[in-house]
Structure formats: C-alpha cells, structure tokens
Wavefront OBJ file of the C-alpha trace (Angstrom):
o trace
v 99.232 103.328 97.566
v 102.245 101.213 97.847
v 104.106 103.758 99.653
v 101.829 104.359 102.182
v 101.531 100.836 103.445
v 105.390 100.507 103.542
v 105.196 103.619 105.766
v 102.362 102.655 107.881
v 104.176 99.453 108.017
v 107.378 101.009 109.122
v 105.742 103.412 111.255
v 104.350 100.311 113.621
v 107.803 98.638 113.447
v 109.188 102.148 114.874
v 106.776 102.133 117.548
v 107.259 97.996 119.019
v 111.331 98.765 118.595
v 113.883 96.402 117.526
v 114.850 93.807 120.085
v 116.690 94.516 122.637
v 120.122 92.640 123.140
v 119.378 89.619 125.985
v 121.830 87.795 128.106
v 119.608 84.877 129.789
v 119.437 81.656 127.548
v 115.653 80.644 128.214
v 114.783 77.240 129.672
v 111.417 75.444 130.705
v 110.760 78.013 133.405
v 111.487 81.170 131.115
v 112.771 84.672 132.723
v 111.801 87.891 131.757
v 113.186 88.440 128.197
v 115.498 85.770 127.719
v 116.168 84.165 124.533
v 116.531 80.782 122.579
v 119.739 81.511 120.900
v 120.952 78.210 119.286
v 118.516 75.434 117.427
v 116.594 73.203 119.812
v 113.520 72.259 121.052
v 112.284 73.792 124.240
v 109.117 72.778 125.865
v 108.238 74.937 128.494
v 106.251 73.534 132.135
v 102.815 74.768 132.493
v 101.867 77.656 134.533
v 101.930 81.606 134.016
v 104.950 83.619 133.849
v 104.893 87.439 133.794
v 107.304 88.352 131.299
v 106.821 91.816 130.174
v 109.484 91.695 127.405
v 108.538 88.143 126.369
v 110.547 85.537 124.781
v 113.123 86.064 121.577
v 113.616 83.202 119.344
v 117.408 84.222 117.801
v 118.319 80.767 116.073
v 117.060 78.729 112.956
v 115.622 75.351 113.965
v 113.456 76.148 116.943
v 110.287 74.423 118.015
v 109.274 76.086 121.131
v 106.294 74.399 123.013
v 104.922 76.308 125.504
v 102.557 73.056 126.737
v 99.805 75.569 127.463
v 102.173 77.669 129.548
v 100.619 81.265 129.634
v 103.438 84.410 129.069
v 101.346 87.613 130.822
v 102.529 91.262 129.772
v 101.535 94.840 131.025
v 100.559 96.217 127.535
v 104.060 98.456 128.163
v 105.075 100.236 124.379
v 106.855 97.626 122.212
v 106.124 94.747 124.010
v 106.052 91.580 122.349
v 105.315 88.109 123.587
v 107.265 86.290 121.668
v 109.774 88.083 119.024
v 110.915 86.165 116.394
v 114.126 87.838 114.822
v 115.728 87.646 111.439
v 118.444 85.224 112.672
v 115.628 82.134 113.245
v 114.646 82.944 109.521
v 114.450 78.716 108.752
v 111.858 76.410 109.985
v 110.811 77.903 113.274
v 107.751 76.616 114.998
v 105.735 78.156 117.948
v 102.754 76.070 119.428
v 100.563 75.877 122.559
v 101.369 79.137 123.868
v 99.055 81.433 125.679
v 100.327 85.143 124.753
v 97.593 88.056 127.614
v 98.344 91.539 127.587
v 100.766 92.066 124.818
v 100.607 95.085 122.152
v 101.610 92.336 119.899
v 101.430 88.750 120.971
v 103.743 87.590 118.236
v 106.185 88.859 115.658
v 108.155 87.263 112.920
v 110.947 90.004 111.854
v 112.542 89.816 107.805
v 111.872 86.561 106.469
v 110.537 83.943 107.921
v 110.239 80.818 105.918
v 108.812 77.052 106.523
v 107.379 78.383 109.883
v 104.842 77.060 112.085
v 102.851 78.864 113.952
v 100.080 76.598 115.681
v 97.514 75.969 118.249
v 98.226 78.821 120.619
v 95.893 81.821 122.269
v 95.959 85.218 122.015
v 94.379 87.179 124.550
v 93.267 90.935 125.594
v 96.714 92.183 123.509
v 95.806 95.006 121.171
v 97.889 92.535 117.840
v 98.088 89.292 117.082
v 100.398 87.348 114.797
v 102.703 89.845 112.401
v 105.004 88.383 109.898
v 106.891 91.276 108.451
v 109.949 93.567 107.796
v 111.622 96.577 108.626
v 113.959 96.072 105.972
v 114.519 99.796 103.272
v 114.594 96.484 100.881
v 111.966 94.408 101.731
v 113.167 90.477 102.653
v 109.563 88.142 101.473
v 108.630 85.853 104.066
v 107.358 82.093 102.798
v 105.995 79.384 103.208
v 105.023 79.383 106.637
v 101.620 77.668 108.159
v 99.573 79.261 110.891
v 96.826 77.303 111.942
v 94.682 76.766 114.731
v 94.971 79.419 116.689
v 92.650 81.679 118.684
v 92.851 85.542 119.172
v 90.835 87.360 120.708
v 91.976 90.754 121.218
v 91.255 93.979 123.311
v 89.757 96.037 120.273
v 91.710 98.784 120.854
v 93.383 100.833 118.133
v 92.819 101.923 114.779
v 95.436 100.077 112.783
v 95.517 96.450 114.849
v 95.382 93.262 113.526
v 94.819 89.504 114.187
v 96.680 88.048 111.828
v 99.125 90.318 109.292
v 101.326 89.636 106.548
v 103.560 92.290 105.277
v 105.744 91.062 102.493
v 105.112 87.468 102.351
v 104.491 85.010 99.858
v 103.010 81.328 99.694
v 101.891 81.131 103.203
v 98.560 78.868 104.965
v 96.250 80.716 107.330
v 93.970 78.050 108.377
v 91.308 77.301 110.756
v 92.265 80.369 113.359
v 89.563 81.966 115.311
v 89.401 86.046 115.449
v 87.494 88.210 116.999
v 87.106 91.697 118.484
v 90.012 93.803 116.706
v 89.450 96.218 114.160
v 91.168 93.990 111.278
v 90.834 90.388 111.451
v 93.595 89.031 108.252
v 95.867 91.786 106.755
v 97.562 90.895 103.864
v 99.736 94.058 102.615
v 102.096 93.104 99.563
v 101.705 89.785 99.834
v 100.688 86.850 97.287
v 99.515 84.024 96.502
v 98.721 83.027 100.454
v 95.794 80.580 101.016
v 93.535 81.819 103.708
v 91.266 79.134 104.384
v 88.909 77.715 106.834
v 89.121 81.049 109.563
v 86.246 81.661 111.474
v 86.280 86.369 112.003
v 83.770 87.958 113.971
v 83.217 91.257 115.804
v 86.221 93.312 113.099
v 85.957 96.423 111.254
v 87.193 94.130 108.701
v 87.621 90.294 108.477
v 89.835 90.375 105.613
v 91.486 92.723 104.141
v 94.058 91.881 100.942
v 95.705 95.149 99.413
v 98.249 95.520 96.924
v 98.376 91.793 96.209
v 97.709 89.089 93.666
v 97.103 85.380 93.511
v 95.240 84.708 96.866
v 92.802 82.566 97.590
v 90.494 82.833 100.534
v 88.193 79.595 101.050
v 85.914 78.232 103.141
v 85.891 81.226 105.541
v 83.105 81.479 107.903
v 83.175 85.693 108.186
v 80.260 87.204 110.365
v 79.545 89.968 112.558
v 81.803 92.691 111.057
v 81.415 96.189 109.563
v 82.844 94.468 106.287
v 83.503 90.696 105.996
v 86.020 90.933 102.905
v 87.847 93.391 101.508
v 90.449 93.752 98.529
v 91.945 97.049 97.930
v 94.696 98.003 95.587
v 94.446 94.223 94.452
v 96.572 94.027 91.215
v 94.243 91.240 90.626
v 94.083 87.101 90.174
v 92.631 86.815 93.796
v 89.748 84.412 94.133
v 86.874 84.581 96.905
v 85.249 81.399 96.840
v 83.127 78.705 99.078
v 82.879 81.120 102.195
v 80.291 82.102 104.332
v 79.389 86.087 104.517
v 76.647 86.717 106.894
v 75.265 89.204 109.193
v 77.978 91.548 108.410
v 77.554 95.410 107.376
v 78.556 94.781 103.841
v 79.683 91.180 103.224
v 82.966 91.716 100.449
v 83.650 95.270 98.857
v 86.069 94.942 95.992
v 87.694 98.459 95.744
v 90.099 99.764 93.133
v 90.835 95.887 92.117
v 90.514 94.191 88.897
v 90.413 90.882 87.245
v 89.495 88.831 90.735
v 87.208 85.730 90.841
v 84.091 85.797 93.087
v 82.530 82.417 93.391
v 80.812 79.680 95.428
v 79.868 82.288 98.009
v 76.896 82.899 100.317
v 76.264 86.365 101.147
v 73.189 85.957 103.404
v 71.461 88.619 106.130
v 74.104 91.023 105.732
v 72.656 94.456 106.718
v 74.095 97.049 104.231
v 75.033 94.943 100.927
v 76.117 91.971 99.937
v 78.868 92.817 97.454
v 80.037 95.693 96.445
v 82.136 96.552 93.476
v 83.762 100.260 93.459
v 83.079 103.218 95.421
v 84.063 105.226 98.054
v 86.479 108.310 98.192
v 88.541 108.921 95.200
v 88.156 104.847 93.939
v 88.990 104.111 90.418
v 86.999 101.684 88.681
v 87.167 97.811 89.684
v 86.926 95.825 85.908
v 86.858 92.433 84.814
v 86.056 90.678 87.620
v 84.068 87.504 87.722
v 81.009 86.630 89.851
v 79.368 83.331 89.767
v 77.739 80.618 91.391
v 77.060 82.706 94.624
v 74.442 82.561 96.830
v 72.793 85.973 97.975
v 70.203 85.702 100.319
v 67.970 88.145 102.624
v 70.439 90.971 102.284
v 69.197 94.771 102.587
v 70.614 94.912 99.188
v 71.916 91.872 97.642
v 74.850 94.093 95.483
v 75.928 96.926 93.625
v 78.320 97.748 91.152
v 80.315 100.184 89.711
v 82.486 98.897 86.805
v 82.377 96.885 84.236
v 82.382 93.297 85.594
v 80.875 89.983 84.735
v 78.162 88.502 86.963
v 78.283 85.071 84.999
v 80.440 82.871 83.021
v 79.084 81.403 80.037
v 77.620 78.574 81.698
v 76.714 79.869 85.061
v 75.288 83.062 87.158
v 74.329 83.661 90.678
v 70.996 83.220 92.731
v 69.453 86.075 94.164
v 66.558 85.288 96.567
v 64.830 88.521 95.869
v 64.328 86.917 92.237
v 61.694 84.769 93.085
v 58.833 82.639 91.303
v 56.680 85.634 90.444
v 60.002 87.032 88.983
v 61.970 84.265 87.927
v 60.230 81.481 85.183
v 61.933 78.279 83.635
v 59.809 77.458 81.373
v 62.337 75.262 79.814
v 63.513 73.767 83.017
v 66.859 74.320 82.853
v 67.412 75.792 86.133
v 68.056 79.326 84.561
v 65.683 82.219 85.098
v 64.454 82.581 81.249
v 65.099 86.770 82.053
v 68.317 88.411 83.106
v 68.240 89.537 86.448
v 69.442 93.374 86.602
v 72.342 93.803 89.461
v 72.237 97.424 91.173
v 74.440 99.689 88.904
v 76.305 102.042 90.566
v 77.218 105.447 88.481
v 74.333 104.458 86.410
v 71.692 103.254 88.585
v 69.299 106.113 89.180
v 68.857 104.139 93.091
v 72.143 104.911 93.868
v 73.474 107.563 91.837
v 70.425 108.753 90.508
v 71.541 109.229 87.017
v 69.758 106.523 84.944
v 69.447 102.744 84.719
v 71.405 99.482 85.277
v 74.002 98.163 83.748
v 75.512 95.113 85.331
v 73.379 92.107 84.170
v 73.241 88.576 85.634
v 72.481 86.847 82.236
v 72.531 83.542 83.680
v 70.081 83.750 87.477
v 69.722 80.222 88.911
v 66.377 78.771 90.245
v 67.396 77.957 93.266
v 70.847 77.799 95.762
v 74.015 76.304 95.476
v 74.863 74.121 97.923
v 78.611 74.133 97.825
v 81.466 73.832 95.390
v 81.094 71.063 93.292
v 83.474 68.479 92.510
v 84.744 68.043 88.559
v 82.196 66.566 85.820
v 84.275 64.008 83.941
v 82.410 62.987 80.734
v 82.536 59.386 80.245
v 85.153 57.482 79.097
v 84.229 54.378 76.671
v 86.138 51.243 77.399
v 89.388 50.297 75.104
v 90.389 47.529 73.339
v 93.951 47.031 71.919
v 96.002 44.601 70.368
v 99.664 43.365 71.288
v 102.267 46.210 71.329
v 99.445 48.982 71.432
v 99.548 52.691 72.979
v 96.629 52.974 75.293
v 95.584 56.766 74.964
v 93.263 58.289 77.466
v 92.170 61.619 76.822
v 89.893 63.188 79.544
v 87.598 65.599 79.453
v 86.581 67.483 82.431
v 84.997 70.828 83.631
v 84.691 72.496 86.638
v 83.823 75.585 88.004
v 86.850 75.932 90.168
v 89.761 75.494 87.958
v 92.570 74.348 87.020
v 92.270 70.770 87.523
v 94.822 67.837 87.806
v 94.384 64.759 86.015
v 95.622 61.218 87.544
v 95.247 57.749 87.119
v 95.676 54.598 89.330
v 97.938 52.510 86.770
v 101.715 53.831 87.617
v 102.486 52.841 83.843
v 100.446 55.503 82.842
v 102.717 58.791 81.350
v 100.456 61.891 82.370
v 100.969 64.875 80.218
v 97.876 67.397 81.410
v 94.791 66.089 79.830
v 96.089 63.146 77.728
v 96.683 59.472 79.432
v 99.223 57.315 77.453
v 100.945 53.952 78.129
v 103.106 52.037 76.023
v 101.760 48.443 76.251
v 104.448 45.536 76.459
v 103.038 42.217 76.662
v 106.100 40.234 76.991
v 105.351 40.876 80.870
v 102.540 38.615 81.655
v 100.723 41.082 83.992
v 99.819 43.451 81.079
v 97.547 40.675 79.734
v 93.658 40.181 80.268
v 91.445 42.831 81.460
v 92.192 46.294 83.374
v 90.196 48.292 85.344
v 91.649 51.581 85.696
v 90.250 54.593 87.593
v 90.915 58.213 85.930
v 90.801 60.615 88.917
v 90.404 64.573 88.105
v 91.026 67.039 91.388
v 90.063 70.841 91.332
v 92.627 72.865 93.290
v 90.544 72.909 96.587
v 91.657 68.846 96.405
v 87.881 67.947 95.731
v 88.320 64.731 93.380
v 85.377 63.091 90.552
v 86.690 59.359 89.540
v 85.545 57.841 86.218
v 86.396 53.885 85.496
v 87.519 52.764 82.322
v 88.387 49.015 81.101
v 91.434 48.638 78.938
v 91.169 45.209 77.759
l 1 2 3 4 5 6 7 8 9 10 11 12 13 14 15 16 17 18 19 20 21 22 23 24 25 26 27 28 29 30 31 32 33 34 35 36 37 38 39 40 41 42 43 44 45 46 47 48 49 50 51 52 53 54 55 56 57 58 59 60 61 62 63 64 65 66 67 68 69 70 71 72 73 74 75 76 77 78 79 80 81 82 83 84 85 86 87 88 89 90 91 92 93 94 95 96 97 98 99 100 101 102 103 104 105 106 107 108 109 110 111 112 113 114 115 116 117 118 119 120 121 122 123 124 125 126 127 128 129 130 131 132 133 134 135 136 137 138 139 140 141 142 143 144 145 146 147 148 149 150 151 152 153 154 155 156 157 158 159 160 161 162 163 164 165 166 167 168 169 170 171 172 173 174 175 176 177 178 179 180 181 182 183 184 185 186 187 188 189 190 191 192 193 194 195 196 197 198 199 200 201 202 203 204 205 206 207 208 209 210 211 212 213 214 215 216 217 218 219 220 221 222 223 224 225 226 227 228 229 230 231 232 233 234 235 236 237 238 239 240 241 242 243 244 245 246 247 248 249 250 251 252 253 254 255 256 257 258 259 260 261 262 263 264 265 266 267 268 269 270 271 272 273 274 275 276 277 278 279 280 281 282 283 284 285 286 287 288 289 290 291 292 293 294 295 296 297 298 299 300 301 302 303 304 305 306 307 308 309 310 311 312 313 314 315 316 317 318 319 320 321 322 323 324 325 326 327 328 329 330 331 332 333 334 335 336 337 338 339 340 341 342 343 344 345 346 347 348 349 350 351 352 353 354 355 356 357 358 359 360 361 362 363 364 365 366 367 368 369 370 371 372 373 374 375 376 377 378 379 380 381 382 383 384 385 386 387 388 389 390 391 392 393 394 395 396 397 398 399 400 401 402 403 404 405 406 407 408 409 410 411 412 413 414 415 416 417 418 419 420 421 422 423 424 425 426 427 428 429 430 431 432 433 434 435 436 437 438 439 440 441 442 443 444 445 446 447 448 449 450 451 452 453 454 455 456 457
C-alpha cells in the first residue's frame, strides 16, 4: 500500500516537472515565470496576467498578496500557478490570488512549514493546492494553515485533487470550499492534520485519509459526492466527528482501517449507505473502531459492517430513524431504546452476504437525535472552607464525549496538574483573605468549554 502511493505520488511529480531555472525577479505587475527569490512581501496590482508558467516563490519569508489579481494559464503539461520550491521551506504565505487554467493551481515542493495558504480561488485547473515531495527520502511538511479558499475545478482526471497532502504533519485545512474534482482532501502519509469546517460537493470523494493516523476531521459539511469520507490504509487513531454527511452515495466507508473514532455525525439522505465498515476488493477486516452519538437519518440503508467494531460506548449509542416508536420503547425513560438495535452485518448478514444473521449490535439506540457535540458535564463542586496557612485542593470531575479535556481555573495562584486544583494559601498578603469566587473551566479539544463556580472562603 505504502509503496504505491509514494509511486503514484512520484509519478504526478514526474509529470508537472521540477522548476525550471528563472531569471526575472517578479514585481507587482508579474511576467511570465518570474520568481520571488529573496524574503519580502510582494503585493501584486489587480488585474489578469497570462502567465503560463506562473509564479515561483524561491526564498523563506514570503507573503505574496496577489490583491485579487487573477494569474490565467493554458492547461500546458506541468504548469503550475504558483510553485513553491524547497528553498521558501519557512513561513511562506500566499493569499488573495485567483489561480484559472492551471493543471495545478498551487504546489508546495519538500517541506513546507508555518505556511499560509489563504483566501484565494481556484478555478477550471484540473488540481488544486499540493503540499508534497519528490524527495527518495521523504522531507514532512508542518504546520502550515490553509483556509478559506475556494476551488472549483474542471473535473477532469482520474487522480486530481482539491486539496492534497503528501507527507505532512500537523497542518489546518479549514473553511475551504471544493467542488467538482474527483477527490476533494487527500491526505496520503500524513498525520495528525485537523480538517475542519470544509464545505465538498460534486467529488468522487470528499475526503480521503490513507495510510495515516491521528486526524481529525470536524465540522465538515460533505454532500453531493459518490463517497463523502473515506479512510483507507488508516493505521488508526483518526476521529470523524460533528460533520454533516448528506445526499452523498455512501456517506463515510472505513476500509482496511482500525481503531478510528466515529462520532457526533449526521449521516442523513445519503442514497447507497450511510457508513460502511469493510468491503470491497481484496479488504481486510476494519476492527475496533468506535461509533457513537451519530445521527442516521432517511438513508437507503443507514450502515453495514464487516468487522468487529463497537457501535456504542458504555454510556452512549447512535440514533437510527428507521428505529422508530413501534420499534423503539423507553419504558424507563431514559432516552435508550429498552432493545438493541441490530446494525446490517456484513459477512454474516444473510441481506448482504446471504450467509446468516447480524452481528454488529447498537446496545445503546437513543430516542431521539443529537443535536450537536456537547460541551463537558462538570459534576458539582461543594464550596471550601479553610483555615490560615491551608492548601486549597480542587479536584474536578468531568466527562465528555469528545475527549481529552483540559482543566483551568481563573485564580493564577492556582498550580494545575491535570485533574487536581491546588494552591498554597498565604495569608500574610491581605488579598488572600475573605471570600473567593473562583470559576473551574473544563474545555474538550474542539475548544467547547462547561464552567462550574466554587467559593473558597
């Protein structure tokens, strides 16, 4: 598997070409294939320039602003709006470009860290935004943001992308727009990104994440595709949670990837399935993985699955609309259907194998929908009372769905140490007298905060 994304990889490097060696130094009315060779910022005056060989970025320390200029290509092999080459590998920033008729509209060559790529368009190219290397040794891009931009591509070829990461770590994708290629987010050999926020439409594939661990993807609004989210080869830890599947042909297959986290999701209207877990040509099982708290609504078939995987924690399962009343009693009001609801099995299922009966159980169906993530349940804290010279001790105790949390506290005297609140009391400072009110603040990791108040008197 590995090897043949490093070659298909490579193979699309081969194709674009390494950059060319260019004599003109750009300026604010840019030339065909000139470059930005030493760090500055460049702001560029508004209007369209034909540049068929774009604009290379060859220094650390760029901001280039194109101030809505647009850079038009002829779609000519290898031609790239705006290269970005492995001698600008520090804190280069792109923004307010507009990058028509490019077979990639950006490209960010061997390590490419504290980036920023923001608020520009990319239109009728056949790529979008590629952060990757051609590198025998692969160099790890990081820590770069790309956010708020718009591509909407040509839909041509098999392999294109909106957005692709090949080889990078701890990167933001946030709040772009994508539509009309055949893969919307690529993520090949890359972890622990944060893709949050995107709005995908009209791909083969929203998002795809293969041979990587520790993503997140949140808060994604993915409609309109042949599949909405897909993880393939994931060596696991990923977590698909708070986004919006709809209308899509199957809303997330998880294929060949174990030990994932599936929660806060609603997988409404989407014509094939919901979720899938396993299947297709040659896939080895997908295990472990946990689905909870997800909204599945009106789908042909709400989800299948072919492993051994857990469709509730021990507090918590999913709601399935086709569970209804007539299906579904509380008779001790608890909010949990008092019967298991019975997930499509996969090798087992005689509906889609034809070999026998379920075997993935919801044990825990809800009553009715989520509405979104929730924030942290702190149980209360009782109010202290100490005496001259005393350690004030705090010890919280929170839960929440989307873990782990972080525990604060408004008093700066306060030594936090995880879960456990102390300060050393010394009265001979006259402000540590009389009555406190302090405010103990827990945050999940999507930074959505619960506050309890406690008096220390």
């Amino acid at each position: 598997m590995k090897y043949a994304y490093l070659m298909g990889g490579m193979v699309l490097l081969l194709l674009l070409g390494a950059p060319s060696i260019l004599a003109a130094e750009c300026s604010s009315t840019p030339t065909d294939g000139c470059t930005i060779s030493s760090s500055k910022t460049l702001e560029l005056t508004p209007g369209t320039y034909i540049l068929p060989n774009g604009i290379t970025i060859a220094a650390p320390d760029v901001t280039l602003d194109c101030k809505g200029a647009t850079l038009k290509g002829t779609k000519q092999t290898g031609s790239v709006g705006i290269t970005i080459t492995s001698n600008a590998q520090n804190r280069t920033t792109v923004r307010n470009c507009v990058l028509d008729k490019y077979v990639v509209g950006m490209r960010a060559l061997n390590s490419l860290s504290e980036g920023l790529i923001e608020l520009n368009q990319i239109t009728d190219s056949i790529n979008g935004i590629l952060i990757e290397t051609d590198s025998i040794e692969p160099i790890v891009s990081t820590k770069t943001i790309i956010q708020d931009n718009t591509l909407t591509l040509d839909g041509t070829g098999g392999t294109s992308r909106a957005i692709y990461l090949f080889f990078a770590d701890n990167n933001n994708i946030t709040r772009n727009t994508i539509s009309n290629t055949p893969k919307g987010i690529l993520l090949d050999f890359s972890s622990a990104n944060m893709i949050e926020e995107n709005t995908i439409s009209l791909t083969q594939a929203g998002v795809e994440i293969g041979g990587n661990s520790g993503n997140i993807l949140f808060n994604n609004n993915v409609h309109d595709n042949g599949v909405g989210i897909r993880l393939d080869g994931s060596t696991g830890n990923n977590k698909i949670e708070g986004n919006s599947i709809e209308s899509n042909g199957i809303g997330a297959h998880v294929k060949t990837s174990s030990d994932n986290s599936i929660m806060g999701n609603t997988f409404s209207s989407n014509t094939d399935k919901g979720l899938v877990i396993g299947f297709g040509t040659g896939d080895s099982i997908s295990n472990n993985n946990l689905v909870y708290e997800n909204n599945f609504i009106a789908n042909t078939k709400s989800a299948i699955d072919d492993g051994n995987n857990n469709w509730n924690n021990t507090k918590i399962g999913n709601y399935w609309s086709e569970y209804g009343p007539a299906q579904c009693k509380d008779d001790n009001f608890n909010n949990i259907c008092d019967q298991p609801f019975d997930v499509n099995g996969g090798k087992n299922f005689a509906g889609d194998a034809g070999q026998g009966a379920t075997t993935a159980v919801d044990y825990l169906p809800q009553t009715g929908q989520f509405s979104s993530i929730p924030p942290p349940q702190i149980i209360p804290i009782n109010d202290i009372a100490i005496s001259e010279g005393d350690n004030v001790v705090i010890t919280v105790d929170a839960d929440g769905y989307s873990l782990p949390l972080t525990y604060a506290i408004t008093n700066p005297n306060f030594v936090v140490n995880d879960t456990v609140l102390t300060w050393q009391t010394n009265f001979a400072d006259a402000e540590n007298y009389g009555s406190h009110e302090e405010v103990v603040v827990v945050t999940n990791e999507y930074g959505i905060k619960s506050t309890e108040n406690v008096t220390i008197t």
